[in-house]
C-alpha positions as CSV (number, residue, x, y, z in Angstrom):
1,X,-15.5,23.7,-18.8
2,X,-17.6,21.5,-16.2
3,X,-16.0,18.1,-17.7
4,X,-12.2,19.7,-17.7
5,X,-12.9,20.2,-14.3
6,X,-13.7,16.7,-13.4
7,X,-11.4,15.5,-15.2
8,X,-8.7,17.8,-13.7
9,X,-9.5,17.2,-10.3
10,X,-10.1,13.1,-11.2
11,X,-6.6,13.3,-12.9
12,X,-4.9,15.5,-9.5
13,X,-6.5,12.9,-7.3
14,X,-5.4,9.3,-9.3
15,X,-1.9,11.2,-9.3
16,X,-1.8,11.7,-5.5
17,X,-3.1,8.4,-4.7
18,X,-0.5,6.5,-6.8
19,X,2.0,8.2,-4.9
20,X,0.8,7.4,-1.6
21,X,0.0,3.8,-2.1
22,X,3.4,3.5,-3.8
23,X,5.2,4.7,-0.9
24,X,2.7,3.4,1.5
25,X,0.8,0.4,0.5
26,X,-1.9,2.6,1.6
27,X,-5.2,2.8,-1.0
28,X,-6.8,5.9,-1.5
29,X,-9.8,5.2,0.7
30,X,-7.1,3.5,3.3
31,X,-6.0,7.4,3.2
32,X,-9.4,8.8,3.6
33,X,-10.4,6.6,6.9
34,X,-7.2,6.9,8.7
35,X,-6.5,10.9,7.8
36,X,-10.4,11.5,8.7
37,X,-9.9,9.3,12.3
38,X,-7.3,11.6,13.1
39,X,-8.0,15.4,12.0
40,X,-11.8,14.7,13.1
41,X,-11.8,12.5,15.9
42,X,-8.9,12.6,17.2
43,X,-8.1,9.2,16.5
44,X,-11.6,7.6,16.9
45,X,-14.9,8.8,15.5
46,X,-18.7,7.0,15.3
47,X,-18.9,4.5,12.3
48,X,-21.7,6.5,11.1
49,X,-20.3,9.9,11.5
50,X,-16.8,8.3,9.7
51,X,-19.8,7.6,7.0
52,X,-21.0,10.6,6.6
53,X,-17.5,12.5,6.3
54,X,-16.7,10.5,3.4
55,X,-19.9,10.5,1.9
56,X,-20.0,6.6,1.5
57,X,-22.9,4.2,2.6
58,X,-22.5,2.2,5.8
59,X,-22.0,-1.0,3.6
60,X,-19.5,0.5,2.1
61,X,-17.4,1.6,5.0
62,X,-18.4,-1.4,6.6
63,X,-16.2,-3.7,4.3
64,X,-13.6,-1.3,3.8
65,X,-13.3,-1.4,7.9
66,X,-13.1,-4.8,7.8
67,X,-10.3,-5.2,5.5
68,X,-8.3,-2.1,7.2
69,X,-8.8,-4.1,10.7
70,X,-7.5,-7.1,9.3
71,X,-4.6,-5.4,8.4
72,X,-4.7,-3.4,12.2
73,X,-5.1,-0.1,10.8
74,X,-8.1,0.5,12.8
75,X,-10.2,-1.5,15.1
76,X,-14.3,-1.5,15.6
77,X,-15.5,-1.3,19.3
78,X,-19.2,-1.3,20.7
79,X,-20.2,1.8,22.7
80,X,-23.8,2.6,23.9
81,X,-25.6,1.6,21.0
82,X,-23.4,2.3,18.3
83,X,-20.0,1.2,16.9
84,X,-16.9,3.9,17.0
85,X,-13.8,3.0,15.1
86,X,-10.4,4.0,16.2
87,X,-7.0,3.8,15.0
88,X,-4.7,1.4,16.2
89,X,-0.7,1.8,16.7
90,X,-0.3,0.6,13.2
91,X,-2.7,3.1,11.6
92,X,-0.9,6.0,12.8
93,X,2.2,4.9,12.2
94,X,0.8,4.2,8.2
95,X,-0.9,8.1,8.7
96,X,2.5,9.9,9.7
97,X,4.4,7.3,6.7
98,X,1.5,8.9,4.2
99,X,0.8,12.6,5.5
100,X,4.3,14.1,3.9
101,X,3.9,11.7,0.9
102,X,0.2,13.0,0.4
103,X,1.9,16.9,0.7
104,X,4.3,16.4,-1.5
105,X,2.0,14.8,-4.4
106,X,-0.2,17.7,-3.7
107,X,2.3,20.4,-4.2
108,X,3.8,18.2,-7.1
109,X,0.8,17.3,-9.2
110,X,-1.1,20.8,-8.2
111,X,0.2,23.4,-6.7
112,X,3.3,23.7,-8.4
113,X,1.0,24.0,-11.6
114,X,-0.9,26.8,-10.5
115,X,0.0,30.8,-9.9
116,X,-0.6,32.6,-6.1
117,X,-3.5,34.3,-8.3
118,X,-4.6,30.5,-9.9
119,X,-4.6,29.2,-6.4
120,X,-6.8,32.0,-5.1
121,X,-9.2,32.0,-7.7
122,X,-9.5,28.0,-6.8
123,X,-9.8,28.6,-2.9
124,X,-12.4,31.0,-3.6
125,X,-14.5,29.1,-5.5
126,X,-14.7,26.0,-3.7
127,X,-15.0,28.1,-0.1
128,X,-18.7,27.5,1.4
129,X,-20.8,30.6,0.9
């Protein structure tokens, strides 16, 4: 059951990336920095806290920022001993293109294939005790 699982949710989460990079251009990570930037920081968050949300090491990020600022999705600014990151004009404009693709690949690839009673079960499993 664990391994369906994974594979499930690895399967629901290829399917909704596909979607939004091929309406978007944007990669799944792309999704995950810019979306976390604006429900979290409103648009501009500590490197290391951005880190932490996605559960990636601060190499990681680190290159995945670069290539996102190349491309002005975001941009990297010194402040009081620490680096926040911040979306640009660009990046939000790329966030509002992917948020209603992202919903509807949601709905299409999962929700639309579960019950109100499936979907209740699911919240309450995952909900933090």
């Amino acid at each position: 059951m664990w391994h369906a699982w994974k594979q499930s949710a690895d399967r629901i989460r290829h399917r909704v990336a596909r979607d939004i990079a091929a309406a978007t251009g944007l990669s799944d990570p792309d999704y995950g920095v810019l979306s976390r930037l604006a429900d979290l920081g409103g648009g501009q968050l500590r490197q290391q806290d951005l880190a932490d949300s996605m559960d990636w090491d601060k190499s990681r990020l680190s290159h995945h920022l670069t290539r996102m600022q190349q491309r002005g999705l975001v941009e990297r600014r010194p402040a009081d001993g620490t680096v926040t990151v911040h979306l640009t004009g660009a990046g939000r404009a790329a966030l509002a293109e992917a948020v209603p693709v992202h919903a509807a690949a949601v709905r299409r690839h999962l929700l639309s294939r579960l019950s109100r009673e499936q979907q209740r079960a699911i919240t309450g499993l995952t909900a933090d005790e």
